[in-house]
C-alpha positions in Angstrom: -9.7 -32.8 -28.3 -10.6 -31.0 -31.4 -14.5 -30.9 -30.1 -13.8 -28.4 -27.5 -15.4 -24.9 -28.1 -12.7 -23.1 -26.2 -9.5 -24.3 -25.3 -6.3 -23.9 -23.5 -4.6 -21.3 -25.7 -8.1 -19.3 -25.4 -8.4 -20.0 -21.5 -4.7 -18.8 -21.0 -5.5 -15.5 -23.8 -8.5 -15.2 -21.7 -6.4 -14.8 -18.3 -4.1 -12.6 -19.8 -7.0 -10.0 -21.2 -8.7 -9.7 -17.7 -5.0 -9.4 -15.6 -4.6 -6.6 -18.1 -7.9 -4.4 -18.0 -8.4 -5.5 -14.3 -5.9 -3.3 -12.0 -4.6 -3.2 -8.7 -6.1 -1.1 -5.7 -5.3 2.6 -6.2 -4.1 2.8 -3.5 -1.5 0.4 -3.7 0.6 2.6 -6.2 0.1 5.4 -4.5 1.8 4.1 -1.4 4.4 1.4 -2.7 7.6 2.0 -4.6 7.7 -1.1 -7.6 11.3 -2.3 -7.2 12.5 -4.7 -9.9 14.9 -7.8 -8.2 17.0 -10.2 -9.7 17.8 -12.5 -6.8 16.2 -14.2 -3.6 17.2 -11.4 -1.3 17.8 -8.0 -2.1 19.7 -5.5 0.2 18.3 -1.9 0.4 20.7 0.8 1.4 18.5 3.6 3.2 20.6 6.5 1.8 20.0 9.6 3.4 19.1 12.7 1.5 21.2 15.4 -0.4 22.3 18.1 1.2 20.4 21.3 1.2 22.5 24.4 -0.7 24.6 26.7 1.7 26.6 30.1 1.0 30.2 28.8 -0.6 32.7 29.6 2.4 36.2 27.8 2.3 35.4 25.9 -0.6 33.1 22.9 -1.0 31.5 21.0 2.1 30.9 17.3 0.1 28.5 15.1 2.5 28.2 11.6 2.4 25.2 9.4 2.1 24.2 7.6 5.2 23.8 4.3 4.6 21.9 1.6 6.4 21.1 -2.3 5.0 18.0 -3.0 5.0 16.9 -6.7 3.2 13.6 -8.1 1.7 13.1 -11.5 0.7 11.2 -13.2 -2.1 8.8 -15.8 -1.7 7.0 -17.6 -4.4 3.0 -17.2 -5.0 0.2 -19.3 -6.8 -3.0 -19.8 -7.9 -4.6 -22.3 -9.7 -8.0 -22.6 -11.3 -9.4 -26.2 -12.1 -11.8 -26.3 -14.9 -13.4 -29.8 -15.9 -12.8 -30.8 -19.0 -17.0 -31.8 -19.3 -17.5 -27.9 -18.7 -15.3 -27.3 -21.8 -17.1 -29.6 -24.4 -20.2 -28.2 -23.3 -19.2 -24.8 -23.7 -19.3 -23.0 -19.8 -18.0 -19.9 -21.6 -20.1 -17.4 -19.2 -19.2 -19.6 -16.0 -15.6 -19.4 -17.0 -15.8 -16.0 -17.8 -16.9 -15.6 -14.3 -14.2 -18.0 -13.0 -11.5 -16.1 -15.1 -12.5 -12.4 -13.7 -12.3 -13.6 -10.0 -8.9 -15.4 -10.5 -7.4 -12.5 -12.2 -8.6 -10.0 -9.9 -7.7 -12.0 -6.7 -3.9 -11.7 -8.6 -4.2 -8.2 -8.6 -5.6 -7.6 -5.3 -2.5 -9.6 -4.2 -0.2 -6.5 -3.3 -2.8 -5.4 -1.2 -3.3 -8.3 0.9 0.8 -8.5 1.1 0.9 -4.5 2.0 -1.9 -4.7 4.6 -0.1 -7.5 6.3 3.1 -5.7 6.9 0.4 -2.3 7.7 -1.1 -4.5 10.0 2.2 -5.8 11.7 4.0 -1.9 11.5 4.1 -1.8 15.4 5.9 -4.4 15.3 7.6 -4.9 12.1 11.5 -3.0 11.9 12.4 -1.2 9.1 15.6 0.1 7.7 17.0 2.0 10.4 16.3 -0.6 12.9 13.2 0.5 14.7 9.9 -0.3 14.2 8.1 1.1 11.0 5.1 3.0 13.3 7.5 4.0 16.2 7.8 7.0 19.0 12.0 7.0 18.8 12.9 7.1 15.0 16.3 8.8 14.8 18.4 9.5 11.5 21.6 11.7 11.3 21.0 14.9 12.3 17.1 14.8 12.5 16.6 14.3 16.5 14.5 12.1 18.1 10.9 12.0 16.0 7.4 9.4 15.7 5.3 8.2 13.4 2.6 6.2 16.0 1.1 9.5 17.2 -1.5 9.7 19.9 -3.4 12.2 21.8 0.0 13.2 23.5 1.0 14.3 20.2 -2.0 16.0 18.4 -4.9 16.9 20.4 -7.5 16.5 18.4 -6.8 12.5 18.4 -9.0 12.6 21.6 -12.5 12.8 20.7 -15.8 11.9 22.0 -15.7 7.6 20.7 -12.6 6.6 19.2 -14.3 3.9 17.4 -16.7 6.8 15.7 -15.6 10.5 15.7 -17.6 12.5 14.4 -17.2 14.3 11.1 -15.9 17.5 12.8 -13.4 15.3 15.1 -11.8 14.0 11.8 -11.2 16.9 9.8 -9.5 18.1 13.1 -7.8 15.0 13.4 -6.6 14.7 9.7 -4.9 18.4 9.8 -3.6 18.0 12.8 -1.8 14.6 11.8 -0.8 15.8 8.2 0.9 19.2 10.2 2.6 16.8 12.4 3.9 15.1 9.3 4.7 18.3 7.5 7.2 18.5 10.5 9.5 15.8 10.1 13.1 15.9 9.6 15.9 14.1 7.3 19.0 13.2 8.3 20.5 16.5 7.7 18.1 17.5 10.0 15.8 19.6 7.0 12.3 19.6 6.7 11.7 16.4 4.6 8.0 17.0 4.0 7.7 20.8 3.3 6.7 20.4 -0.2 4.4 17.5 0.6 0.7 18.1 -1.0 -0.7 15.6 -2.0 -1.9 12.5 1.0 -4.0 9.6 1.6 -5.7 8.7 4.9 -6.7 5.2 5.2 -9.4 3.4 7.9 -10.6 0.1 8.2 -14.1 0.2 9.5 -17.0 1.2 8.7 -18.0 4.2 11.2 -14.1 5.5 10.7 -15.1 6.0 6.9 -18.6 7.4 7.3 -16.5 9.9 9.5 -13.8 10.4 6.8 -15.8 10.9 4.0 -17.6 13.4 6.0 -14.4 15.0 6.7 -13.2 15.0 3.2 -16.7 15.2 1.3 -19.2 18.1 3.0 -18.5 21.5 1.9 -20.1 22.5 5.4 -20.4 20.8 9.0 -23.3 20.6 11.0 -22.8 23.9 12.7 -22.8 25.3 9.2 -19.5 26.5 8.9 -17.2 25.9 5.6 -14.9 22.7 6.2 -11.7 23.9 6.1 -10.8 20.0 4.3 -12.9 21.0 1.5 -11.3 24.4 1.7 -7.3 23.4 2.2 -5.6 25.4 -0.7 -2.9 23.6 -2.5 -3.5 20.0 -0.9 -5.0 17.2 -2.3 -6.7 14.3 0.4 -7.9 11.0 -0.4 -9.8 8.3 1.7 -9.3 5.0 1.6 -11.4 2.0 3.1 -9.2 -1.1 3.8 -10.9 -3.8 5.1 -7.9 -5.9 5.8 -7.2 -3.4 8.8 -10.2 -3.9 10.5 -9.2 -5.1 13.2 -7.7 -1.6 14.0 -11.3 0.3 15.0 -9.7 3.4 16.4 -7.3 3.6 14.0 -6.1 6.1 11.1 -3.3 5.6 8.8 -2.1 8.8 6.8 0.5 8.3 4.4 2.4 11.1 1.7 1.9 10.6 -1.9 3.3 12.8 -4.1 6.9 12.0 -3.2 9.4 9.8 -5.8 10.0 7.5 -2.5 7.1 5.7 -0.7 6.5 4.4 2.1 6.1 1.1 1.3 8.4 -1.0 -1.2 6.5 -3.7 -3.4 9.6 -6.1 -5.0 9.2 -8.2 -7.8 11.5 -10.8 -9.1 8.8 -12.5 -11.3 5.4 -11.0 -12.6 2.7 -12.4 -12.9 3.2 -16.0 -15.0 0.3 -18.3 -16.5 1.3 -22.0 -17.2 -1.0 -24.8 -17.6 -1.7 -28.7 -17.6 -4.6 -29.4 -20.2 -5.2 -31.0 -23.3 -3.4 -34.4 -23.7 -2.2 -34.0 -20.1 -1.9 -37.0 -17.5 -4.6 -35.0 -15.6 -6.8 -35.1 -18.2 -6.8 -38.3 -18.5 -6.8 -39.7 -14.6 -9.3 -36.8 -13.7 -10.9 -35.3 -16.6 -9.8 -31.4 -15.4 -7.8 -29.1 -16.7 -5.7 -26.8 -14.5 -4.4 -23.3 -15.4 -2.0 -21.7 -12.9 -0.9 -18.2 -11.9 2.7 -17.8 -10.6 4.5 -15.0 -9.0 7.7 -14.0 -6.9 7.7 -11.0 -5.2 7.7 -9.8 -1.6 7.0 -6.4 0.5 8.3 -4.3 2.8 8.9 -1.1 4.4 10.2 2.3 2.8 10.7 5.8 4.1 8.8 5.9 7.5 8.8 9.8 7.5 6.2 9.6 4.3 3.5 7.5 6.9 1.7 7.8 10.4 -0.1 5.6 12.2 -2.7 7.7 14.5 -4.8 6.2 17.2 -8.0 8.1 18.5 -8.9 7.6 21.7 
């Protein structure tokens, strides 16, 4: 074994370097609250917010948190590269390299497979206070009756000329008018929970919805030569986003709050990212002349605080 130019200690050192200098989505962060776990299922207790200051008449008015459970479960991932062990005596080291990047950026593109599948499935997925994530009858404490899955019913400027290709002046009506919508939401003591809100992301998942939105957020001027009032918005910070994973939602636009200590979205992890292997000396290596170096994980995803999220469908 001592002819091998590279070998498993370097393979494994190798998988470790590119996990670290190769990083997840941006947007995955941005959206998803990391939530360490200790156990198969963990219980999430949807506590409603603080209570807002008020004049001191008749002495203190404590208020409870509003609790509601709320469970995500772990499931256990993997990936496994095979390498023959041929390859390694004759020194692959650029093919591996190769092999190496891919497998270490599939692993971190993984939370963004796992959060588009639960985006995907919003409609239909519940969340902590027992309705759907995306849903037109979310109610909590004091808040009233509010929605997330907005249509033209709710802002106007969701009805444009194709709603599976606005045009760069239907978005940037579109995106305000959502975000405004969202600005008005109410927690469950029935305050505005977005008021401070700045900073968002708008994601799509085909290709003429971007064109559109990097329009919307890109041009200092539209085609009638007045200023974009995007490019323009004082104070607030938009970001696009192209998921491909949604694109089977063409008329779709997700807009979700970022600047906020809770997220939308909740990523839990019980194990990070592991690398093990089965190489030199192995019983594998001697039936089939391969080595295989494995990834291992054990995590799971799920849905946060719906009020920081919208789902928007143009039509």
């Amino acid at each position: 074994m001592s002819g091998y130019k590279i070998g498993e200690k370097g393979i494994i050192g190798k998988i470790f370097n590119k996990l670290s200098i190769i990083a997840a989505p941006a947007w995955v962060d941005a959206t998803a609250m990391l939530i360490p776990s200790n156990q198969e299922v963990e219980t999430y207790a949807a506590l409603g917010m603080s209570p807002m200051m008020r004049e001191w008449v008749g002495g203190r008015d404590a208020k409870k948190l509003r609790e509601s459970d709320y469970q995500i479960r772990n499931k256990t991932f993997e990936a496994t590269l095979e390498v023959m062990v041929d390859d390694l005596r004759r020194d692959k080291t650029g093919q591996l390299d190769v092999r190496i990047s891919e497998l270490a950026r599939r692993a971190q593109g993984h939370w963004a497979k796992l959060l588009s599948e639960v985006l995907v499935a919003a409609t239909s997925g519940d969340c902590w206070d027992g309705q759907y994530f995306f849903d037109t009858d979310h109610s909590w404490g004091d808040s009233g009756t509010q929605l997330n899955l907005l249509a033209a019913a709710q802002v106007g400027a969701l009805d444009v000329t194709a709603a599976t290709a606005p045009t760069v002046e239907e978005m940037i009506d579109a995106v305000l008018g959502v975000i405004a919508y969202m600005l008005s939401y109410k927690d469950d003591q029935g305050e505005p929970m977005n008021e401070d809100a700045r900073e968002f992301l708008v994601m799509v998942g085909t290709p003429a919805l971007w064109g559109a939105l990097m329009g919307a957020l890109g041009q200092t001027h539209v085609a009638s030569g007045e200023s974009n009032v995007l490019a323009t918005l004082d104070g607030f910070k938009i970001r696009g986003e192209f998921n491909p994973r949604l694109s089977a939602l063409t008329t779709v636009m997700m807009v979700f709050r970022t600047d906020s200590d809770v997220k939308p979205l909740i990523r839990q992890e019980e194990v990070p990212i592991e690398v093990s292997a089965i190489a030199e000396g192995s019983e594998l290596e001697f039936t089939d002349n391969v080595h295989q170096y494995g990834l291992k994980a054990v995590r799971n995803v799920g849905y946060g605080f719906w009020q920081m999220a919208s789902h928007s469908t143009f039509s």
